[in-house]
N, C-alpha and C positions, 0 to 999 in steps of 0.2 A: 296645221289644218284646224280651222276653227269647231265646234262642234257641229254647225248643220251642214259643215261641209262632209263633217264624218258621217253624221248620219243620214244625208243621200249617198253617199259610198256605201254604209253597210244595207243601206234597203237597197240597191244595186246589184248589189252580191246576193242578198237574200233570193230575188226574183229569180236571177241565174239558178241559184241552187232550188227554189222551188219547181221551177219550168224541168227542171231534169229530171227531179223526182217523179212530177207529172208523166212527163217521156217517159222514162224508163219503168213505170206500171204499169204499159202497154196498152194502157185504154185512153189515151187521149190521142183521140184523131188527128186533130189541129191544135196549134196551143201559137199565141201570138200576146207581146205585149203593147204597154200605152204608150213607148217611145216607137216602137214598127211604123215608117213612114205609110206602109197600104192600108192597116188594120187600127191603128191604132183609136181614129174617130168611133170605133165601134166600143170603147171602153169611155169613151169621153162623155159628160151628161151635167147638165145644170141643174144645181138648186131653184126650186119653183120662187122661193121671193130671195132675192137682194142681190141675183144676178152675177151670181158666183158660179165659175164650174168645181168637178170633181171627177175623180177618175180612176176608175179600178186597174192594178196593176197586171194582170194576165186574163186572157178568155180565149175561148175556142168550141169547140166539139170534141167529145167524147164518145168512144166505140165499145161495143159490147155489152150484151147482155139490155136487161131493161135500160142503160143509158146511152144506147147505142142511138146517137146521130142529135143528143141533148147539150144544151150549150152549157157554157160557163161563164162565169166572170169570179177572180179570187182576187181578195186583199192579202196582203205576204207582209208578216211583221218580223224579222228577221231577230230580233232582242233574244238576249240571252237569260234573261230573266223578265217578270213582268213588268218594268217599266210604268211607262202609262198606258198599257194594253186595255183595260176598263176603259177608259175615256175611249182610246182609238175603236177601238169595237160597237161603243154607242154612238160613232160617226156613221160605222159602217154599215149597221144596222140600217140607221136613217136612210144611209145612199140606197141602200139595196130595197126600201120601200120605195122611194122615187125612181128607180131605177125600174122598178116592175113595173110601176104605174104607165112610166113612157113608153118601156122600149120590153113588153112582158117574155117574147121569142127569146132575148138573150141572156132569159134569167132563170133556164130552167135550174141549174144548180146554181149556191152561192157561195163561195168558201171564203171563212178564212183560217189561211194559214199560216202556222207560226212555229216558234218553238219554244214558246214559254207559254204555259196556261196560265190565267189568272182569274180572280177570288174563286179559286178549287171548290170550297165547298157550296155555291151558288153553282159551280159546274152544269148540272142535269137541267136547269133551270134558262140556261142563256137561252136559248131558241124557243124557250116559252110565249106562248102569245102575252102574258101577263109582264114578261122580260122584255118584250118587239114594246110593246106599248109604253110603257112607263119613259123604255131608251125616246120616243118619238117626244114627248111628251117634255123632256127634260131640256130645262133651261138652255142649253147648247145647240140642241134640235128643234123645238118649237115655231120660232120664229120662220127658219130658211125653209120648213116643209110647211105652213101651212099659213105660213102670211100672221101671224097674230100673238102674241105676249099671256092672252088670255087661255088657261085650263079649258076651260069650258066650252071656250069658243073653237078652239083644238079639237077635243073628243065632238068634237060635230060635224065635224070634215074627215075624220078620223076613218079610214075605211076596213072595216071589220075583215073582210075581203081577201084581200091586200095581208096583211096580219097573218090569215090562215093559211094563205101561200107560203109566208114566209118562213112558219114554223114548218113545213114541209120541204123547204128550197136551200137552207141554211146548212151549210158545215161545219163543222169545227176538226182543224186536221192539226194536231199539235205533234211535230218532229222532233226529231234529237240527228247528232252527227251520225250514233252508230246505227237509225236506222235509215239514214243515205245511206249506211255503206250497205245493206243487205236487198237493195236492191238489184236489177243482175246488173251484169257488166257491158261495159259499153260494145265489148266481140260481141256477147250472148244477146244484145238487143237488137244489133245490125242480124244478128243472123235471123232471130225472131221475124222484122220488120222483110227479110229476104224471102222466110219462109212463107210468110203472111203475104206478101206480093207487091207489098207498100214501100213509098219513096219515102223521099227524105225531107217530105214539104213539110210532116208534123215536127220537125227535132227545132 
């Protein structure tokens, strides 16, 4: 198996294993990914210049409490360490501001999730508006958000907006194996989901 064969197999696996974490925390109403033939265009969204798509790997709805009936959309980095998690995260960033821009209903939350963190001591800082700006800003993003090569000409389209949503809309959810394992059990969530009165259209 060459490597990008391995690594659409372990982001693969990843999604599976994120989606049941989801599930099995009881608050995700809906949860659907970007291969589901019904659902799927609802994660799918283009780059405003050079006519490329992108595509978030799971969304739905979530139940309870203040996020009861609030959507999502989540990037799943499956790596067992950080890799190039920096780079992929100022992708995501990017998406997730063009993503509001277009489509804002299905951006109330933004996750991503993983299970390697990376540059830790910059941690507190990733969902900063000053952290959203600079990622938009950066040679890799500039161009495909805002049509232009030019600093200047960027922060002027640059939507302040946009930005503050997003320091408020962003996740960061970093897992390990042993904490899959303590979520409940796959009896104890059927019987929850029994209790609660709910089918099996969210699993």
């Amino acid at each position: 198996m060459v490597a990008g064969e391995l690594r659409q197999q372990t982001g693969s696996i990843g999604v599976d294993r994120a989606k049941r974490w989801l599930n099995y925390s009881t608050r995700v109403a809906s949860i659907y990914t970007n291969t589901d033939k019904v659902f799927k265009d609802l994660l799918h969204f283009q780059w405003p210049y050079g006519g490329q798509p992108f595509s978030f790997d799971l969304g739905g709805k979530l139940r309870g409490g203040t996020l009861h009936e609030k959507s999502f959309m989540a990037e799943v980095k499956a790596y067992r360490y950080e890799m190039d998690s920096a780079t992929e995260y100022r992708k995501f960033v990017a998406e997730c501001y063009v993503a509001f821009q277009e489509k804002p209903d299905r951006c109330d939350n933004l996750l991503w999730l993983s299970w390697a963190p990376f540059q830790a001591q910059n941690w507190h800082k990733h969902r900063s508006a000053e952290s959203i700006k600079k990622h938009l800003l950066h040679a890799d993003n500039i161009f495909r958000v805002f049509g232009t090569e030019s600093a200047e000409e960027a922060l002027g389209k640059l939507d302040a907006q946009v930005i503050y949503e997003l320091t408020n809309r962003l996740w960061l959810l970093t897992l390990c194996e042993e904490q899959e394992g303590l979520v409940i059990t796959s009896d104890h969530y059927q019987r929850v989901m029994t209790f609660m009165g709910i089918g099996e259209e969210s699993q």
